[in-house]
C-alpha positions in Angstrom: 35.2 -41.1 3.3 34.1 -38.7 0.6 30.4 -38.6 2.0 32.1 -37.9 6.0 34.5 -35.3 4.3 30.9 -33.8 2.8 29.1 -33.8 6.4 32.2 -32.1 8.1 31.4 -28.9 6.2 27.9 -29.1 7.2 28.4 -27.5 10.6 29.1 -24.1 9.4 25.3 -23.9 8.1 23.4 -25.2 10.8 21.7 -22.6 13.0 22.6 -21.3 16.1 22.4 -24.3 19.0 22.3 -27.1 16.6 23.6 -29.5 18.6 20.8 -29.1 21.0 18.0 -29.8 18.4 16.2 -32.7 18.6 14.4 -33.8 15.2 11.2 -32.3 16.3 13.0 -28.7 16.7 14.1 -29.1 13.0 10.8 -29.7 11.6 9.9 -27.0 13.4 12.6 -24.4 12.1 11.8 -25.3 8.5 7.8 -25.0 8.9 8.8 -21.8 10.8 10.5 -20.7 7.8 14.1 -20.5 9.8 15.4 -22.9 7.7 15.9 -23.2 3.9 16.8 -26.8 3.7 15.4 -29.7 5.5 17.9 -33.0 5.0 15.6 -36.1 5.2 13.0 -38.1 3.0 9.9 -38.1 1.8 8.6 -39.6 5.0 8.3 -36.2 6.6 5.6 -35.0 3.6 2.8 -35.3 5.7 4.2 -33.2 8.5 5.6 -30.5 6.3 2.1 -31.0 4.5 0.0 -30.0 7.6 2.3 -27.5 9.4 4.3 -25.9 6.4 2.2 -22.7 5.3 4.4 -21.9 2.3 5.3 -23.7 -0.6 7.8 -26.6 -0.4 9.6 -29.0 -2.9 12.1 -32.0 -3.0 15.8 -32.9 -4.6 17.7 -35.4 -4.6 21.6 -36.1 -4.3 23.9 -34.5 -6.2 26.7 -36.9 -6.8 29.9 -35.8 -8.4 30.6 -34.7 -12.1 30.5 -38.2 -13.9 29.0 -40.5 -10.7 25.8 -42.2 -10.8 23.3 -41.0 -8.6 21.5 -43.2 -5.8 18.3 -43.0 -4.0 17.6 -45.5 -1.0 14.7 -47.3 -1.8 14.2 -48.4 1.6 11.8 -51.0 3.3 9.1 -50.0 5.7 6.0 -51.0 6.6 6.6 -54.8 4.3 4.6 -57.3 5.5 5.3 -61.6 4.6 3.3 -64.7 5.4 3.6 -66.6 7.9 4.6 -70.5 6.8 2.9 -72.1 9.7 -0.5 -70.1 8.8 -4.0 -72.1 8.6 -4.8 -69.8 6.6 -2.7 -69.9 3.4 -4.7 -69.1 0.8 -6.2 -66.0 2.2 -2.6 -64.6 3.0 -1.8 -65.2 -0.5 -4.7 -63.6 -2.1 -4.0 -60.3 0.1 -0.6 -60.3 -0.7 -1.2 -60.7 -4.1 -3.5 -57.6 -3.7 -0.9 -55.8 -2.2 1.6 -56.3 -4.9 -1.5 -54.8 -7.6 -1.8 -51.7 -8.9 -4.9 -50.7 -7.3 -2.6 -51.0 -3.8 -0.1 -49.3 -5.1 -2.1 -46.2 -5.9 -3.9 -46.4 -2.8 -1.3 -46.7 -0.4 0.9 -43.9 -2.2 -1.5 -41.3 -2.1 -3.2 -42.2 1.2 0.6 -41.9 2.9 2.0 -39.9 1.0 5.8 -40.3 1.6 5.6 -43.9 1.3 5.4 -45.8 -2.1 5.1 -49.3 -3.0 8.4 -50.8 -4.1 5.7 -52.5 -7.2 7.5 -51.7 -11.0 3.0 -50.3 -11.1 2.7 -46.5 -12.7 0.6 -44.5 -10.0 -0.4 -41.4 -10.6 0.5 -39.2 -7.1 -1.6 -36.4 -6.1 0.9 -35.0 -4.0 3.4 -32.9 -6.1 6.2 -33.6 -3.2 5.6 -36.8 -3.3 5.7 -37.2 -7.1 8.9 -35.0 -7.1 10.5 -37.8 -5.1 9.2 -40.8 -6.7 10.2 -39.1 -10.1 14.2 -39.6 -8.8 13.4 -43.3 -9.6 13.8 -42.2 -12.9 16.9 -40.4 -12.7 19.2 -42.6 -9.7 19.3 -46.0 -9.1 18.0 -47.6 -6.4 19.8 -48.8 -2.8 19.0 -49.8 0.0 20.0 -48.6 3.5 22.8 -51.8 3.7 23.9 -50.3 7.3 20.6 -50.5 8.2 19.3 -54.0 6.7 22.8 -55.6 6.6 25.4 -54.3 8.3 23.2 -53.2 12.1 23.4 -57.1 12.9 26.7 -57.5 14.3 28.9 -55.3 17.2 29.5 -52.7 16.6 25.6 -51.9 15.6 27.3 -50.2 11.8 24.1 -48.2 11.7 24.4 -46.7 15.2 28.4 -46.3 14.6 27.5 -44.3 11.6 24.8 -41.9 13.3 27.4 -41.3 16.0 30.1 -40.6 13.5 28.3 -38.2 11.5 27.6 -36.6 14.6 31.2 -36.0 15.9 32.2 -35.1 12.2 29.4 -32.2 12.3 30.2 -31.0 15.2 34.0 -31.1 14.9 35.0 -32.9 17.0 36.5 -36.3 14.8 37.8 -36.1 11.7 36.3 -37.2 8.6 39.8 -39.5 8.5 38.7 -40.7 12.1 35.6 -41.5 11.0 35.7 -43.5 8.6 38.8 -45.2 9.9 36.6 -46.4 13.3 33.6 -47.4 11.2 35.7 -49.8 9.3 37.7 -51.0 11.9 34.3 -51.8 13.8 33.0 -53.5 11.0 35.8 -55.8 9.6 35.8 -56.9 13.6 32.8 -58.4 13.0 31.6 -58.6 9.2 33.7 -60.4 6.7 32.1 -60.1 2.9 31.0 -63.6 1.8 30.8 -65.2 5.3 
């Protein structure tokens, strides 16, 4: 409720037309300078990277006065083996490469954005991207539980929470309403411990 409550005073601070922008036209305002905060994750380095022509840098969240703070730590681009493979062995040796250090470093600083979910030190070259990885140090990690978890029943929670956080920027449903038809759509469906 508190996060809803948060997003509902968003709307006065968004540009003209916002609700016409798609998430191209955002990128595009901030590289353009017409924007002096860009809410996303690190994923977008690259873009800012090639199209920004100023300086740019990262925070994280700012919970409340005596909170923890919490970064998602979320899962893209995993791979897993196969338990019908023929070819076993070699699947284990290359994801036992891919849980190394050497892996780690290489596929942090090749993508910079992404980072392998390895407890390995790697040594970014990308000051963005080290700003981000540095909040591992100061949040704890989450995942995206609407997104892993709680988008496999119906209501879809993760699409029920985009469309929510829409309405609540825009003004046109209440923080209250918000959260009360997310919960309602997921205690139709999800039950803890099922």
């Amino acid at each position: 409720m508190d996060t809803l409550a948060e997003l509902a005073r968003w709307g006065e601070y968004l540009g003209k037309g916002f609700k016409a922008q798609k998430y191209p036209d955002s990128q595009n305002l901030f590289t353009l300078g017409r924007g002096a905060i860009y809410a996303a994750g690190s994923w977008d380095i690259a873009t800012f990277n090639s199209q920004a022509d100023f300086k740019f840098g990262a925070f994280g969240p700012l919970p409340a006065k005596g909170e923890d703070c919490y970064i998602s730590d979320h899962t893209d681009i995993a791979l897993g083996i196969n338990p019908k493979t023929n070819n076993m062995d070699a699947a284990k040796t290359f994801l036992s490469w891919m849980a190394s250090a050497e892996f780690a470093d290489i596929y942090a600083n090749s993508l910079p954005g992404f980072f392998s979910l390895s407890n390995h030190e790697v040594k970014l070259s990308d000051p963005v991207a080290q700003e981000f990885v540095s909040l591992r140090g100061k949040c704890k990690s989450t995942i995206r539980n609407s997104y892993q978890i709680l988008s496999r029943g119906t209501p879809n929670l993760e699409t029920e929470l985009w469309n929510a956080s829409v309405q609540v920027i825009n003004g046109t449903m209440t923080p209250q309403d918000a959260a009360k038809k997310l919960q309602d759509g997921l205690d139709s469906w999800y039950k803890p411990g099922m």
